[in-house]
N, C-alpha and C positions, 0 to 999 in steps of 0.2 A: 425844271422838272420837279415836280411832285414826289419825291419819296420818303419820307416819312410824317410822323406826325409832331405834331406841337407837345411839349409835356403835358402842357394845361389840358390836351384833348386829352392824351394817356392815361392822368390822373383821373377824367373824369370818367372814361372809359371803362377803367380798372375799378372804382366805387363803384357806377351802378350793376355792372355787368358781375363782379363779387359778389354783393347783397341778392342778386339774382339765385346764382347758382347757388349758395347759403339756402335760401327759400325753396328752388327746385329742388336739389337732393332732402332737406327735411319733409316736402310736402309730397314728394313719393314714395318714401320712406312712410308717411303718414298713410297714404291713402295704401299702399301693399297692404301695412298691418291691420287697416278697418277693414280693407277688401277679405284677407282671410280669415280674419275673426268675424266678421259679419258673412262671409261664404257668399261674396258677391264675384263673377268673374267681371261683369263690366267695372266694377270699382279699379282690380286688380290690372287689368286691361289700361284704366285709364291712368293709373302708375305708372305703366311703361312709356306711354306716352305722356308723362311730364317728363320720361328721363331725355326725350329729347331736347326740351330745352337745356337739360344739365350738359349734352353734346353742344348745343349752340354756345353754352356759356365758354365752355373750353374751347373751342376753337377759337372764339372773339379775343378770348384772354391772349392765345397760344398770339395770336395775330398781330397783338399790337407788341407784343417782341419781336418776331421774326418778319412775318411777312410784308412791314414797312418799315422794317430797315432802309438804309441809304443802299441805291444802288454802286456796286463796286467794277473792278476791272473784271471778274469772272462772271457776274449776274450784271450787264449793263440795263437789262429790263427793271431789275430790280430782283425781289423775293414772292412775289403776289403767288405766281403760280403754290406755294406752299398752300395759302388758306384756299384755295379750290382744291388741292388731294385729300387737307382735311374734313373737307366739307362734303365731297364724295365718298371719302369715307364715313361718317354719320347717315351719311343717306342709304349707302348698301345697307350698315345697322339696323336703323330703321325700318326698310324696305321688308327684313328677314324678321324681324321682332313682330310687324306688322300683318306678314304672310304667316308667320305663328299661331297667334291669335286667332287668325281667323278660321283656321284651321280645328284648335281646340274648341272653337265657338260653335261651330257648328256639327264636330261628331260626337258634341254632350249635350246638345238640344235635344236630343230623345231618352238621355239619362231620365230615370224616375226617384223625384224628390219630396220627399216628406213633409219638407219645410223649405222657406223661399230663405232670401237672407235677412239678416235682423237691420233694426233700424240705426243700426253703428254704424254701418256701411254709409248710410248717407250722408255721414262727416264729412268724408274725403270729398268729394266733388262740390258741396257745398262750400268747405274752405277754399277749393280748388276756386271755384268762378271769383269768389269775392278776391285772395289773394293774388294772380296771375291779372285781373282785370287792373289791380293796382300796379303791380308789376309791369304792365303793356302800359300805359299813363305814363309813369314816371320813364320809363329807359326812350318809348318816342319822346321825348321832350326832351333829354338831354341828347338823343341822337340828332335831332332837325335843328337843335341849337349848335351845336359841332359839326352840324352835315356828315354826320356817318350815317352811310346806306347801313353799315354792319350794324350797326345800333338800333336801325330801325326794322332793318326785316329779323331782330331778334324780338324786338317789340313784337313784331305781329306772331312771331311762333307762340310768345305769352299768350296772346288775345286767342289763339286757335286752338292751345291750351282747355283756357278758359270756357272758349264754344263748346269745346268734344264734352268736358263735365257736365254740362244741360243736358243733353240726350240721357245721360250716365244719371244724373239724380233724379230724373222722371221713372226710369228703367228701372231703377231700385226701390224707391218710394214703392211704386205696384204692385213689385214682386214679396217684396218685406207684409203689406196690407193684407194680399192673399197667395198661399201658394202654390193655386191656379195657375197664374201670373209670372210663375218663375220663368217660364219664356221669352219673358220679356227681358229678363236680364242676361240671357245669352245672345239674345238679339241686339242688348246694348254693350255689351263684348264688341259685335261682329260690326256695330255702326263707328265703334271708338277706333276699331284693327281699319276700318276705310278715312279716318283723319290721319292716321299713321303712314299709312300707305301714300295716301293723298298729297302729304309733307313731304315725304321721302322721293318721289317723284318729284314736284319739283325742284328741290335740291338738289338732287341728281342732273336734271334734265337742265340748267342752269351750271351745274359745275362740266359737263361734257362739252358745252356747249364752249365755253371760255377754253378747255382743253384743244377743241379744234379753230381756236380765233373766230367764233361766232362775232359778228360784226354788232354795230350799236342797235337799240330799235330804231326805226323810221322816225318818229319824234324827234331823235336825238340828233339825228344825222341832219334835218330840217334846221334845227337851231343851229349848229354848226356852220351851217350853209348861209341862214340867217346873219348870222353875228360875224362871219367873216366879210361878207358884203356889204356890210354897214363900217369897213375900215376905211377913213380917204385912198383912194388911188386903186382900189381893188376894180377890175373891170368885169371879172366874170370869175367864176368859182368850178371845177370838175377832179375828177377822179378821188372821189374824197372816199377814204377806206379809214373801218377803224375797227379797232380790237377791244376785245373788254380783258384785265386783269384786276381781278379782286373787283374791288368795288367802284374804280374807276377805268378811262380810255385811254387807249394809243389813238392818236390820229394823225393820219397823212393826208395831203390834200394839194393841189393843182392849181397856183395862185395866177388870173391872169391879168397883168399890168402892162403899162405904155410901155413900148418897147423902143421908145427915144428917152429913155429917164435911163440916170446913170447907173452904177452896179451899188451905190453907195444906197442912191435913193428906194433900188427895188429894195436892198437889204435892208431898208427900215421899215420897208411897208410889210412885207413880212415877218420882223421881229415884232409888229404893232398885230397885226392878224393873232402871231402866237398868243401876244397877250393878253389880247379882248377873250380869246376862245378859254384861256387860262381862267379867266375871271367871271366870262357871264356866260362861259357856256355848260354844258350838262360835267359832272365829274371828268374831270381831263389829268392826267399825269403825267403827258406830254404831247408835242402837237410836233408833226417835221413839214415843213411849206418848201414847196417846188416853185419855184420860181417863170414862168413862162410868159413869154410878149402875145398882146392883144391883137387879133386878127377882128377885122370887123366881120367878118364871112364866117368869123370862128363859132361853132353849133354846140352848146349843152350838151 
């Protein structure tokens, strides 16, 4: 079984996933202060939303202490369930930061403004694309090298980061040139409050899911079924059930063999099953194989 991690992963885990949050809280921090010196709410909007990456960052961090710990006698699953309540909770966060927003967004589009926002404001999202684009780069690339999913879908909240400031530095630009225009920058408030929201969903909708043992996608279950049938002696494969925790599976499965081979033999062809599924199949952190004799009459 699969419970914990390698140092070498930890250490690198803990670098880039550091230098992240280091970046996230300085460049929210940035763009609040140009958003309200430059009197931009999409700037200030799009603040809130880098603080989600600084949630992803602590959670990742929080994760590789606790939640891949070695399973013991009172957690035989292990610790996983931790980073799904932590993860669920960033997502209610967000969900309420994001219904915020959009809220202020739209019952100050009919405020009347003298002036749009000045051209400081367009700091922030302009740093925003170039540094998070660098940011999503670098942490997918140490995650696919380590095969952490966790690494990698933090990579892509950087990149989604990144996206939301495009709309946010068009919006501003406009509004700053004329301020006719300034509706345009509550309108990019209310388009950054729908990445928010959008995020926050699925986080959510992903951490619930693992709460009630949502099972693997189709894909996955395929390759499982795949790579167990490709074991010598394996004759037919059913009842495969699996669980997501954290970032990888539980699987169970219905192994069916000669049923004139000895008890020695089924138990290696199943100890061989576990470990092909261990090694070539999708994220596994432990696999349990049932053992059952081959009927030819026997139906999928």
């Amino acid at each position: 079984m699969k419970n914990s991690l390698s140092k070498s992963h930890i250490k690198k885990i803990k670098k880039v996933t550091w230098l992240g949050l280091i970046v996230n809280i300085l460049l929210s921090a940035f763009k609040f202060a140009v958003g309200v010196i430059g009197k931009s709410q999409a700037v200030v909007a799009d603040a809130v939303h880098s603080l989600s990456d600084v949630g992803t960052d602590f959670a990742v961090l929080f994760g590789v202490k606790f939640w891949s710990s070695p399973a013991d006698s009172e957690h035989p699953y292990g610790h996983w369930r931790i980073e799904t309540l932590i993860t669920a909770i960033i997502g209610i966060a967000l969900f309420v930061a994001g219904v915020d927003i959009v809220y202020k967004s739209i019952t100050t589009m009919k405020e009347v403004h003298k002036v749009g926002p000045s051209m400081i404001a367009i700091a922030g999202p302009l740093v925003s694309v170039v540094l998070k684009e660098v940011l999503y780069r670098w942490t997918r690339s140490v995650g696919k090298n380590i095969k952490s999913k966790a690494l990698i879908a933090n990579a892509w909240h950087h990149r989604s980061d990144a996206l939301s400031s495009i709309p946010v530095l068009f919006a501003v630009l406009l509004a700053s040139i004329n301020p006719k225009f300034v509706i345009v920058d509550h309108i990019g408030a209310f388009v950054v409050s729908i990445f928010i929201i959008k995020v926050s969903w699925d986080i959510l909708k992903e951490s619930f899911g693992e709460f009630v043992d949502v099972s693997a996608p189709k894909k996955d279950v395929k390759k499982i079924k795949d790579v167990a049938m490709k074991v010598t002696g394996v004759k037919s494969i059913h009842a495969v059930r699996t669980r997501k925790l954290g970032s990888g599976l539980h699987v169970d499965l219905h192994v069916l063999v000669d049923g004139n081979i000895t008890v020695k033999e089924g138990h290696d062809i199943s100890e061989e099953v576990k470990r092909e599924l261990m090694e070539k199949g999708p994220e596994i952190f432990d696999v349990v194989v049932h053992l059952e004799p081959y009927k030819e009459s026997f139906l999928n």
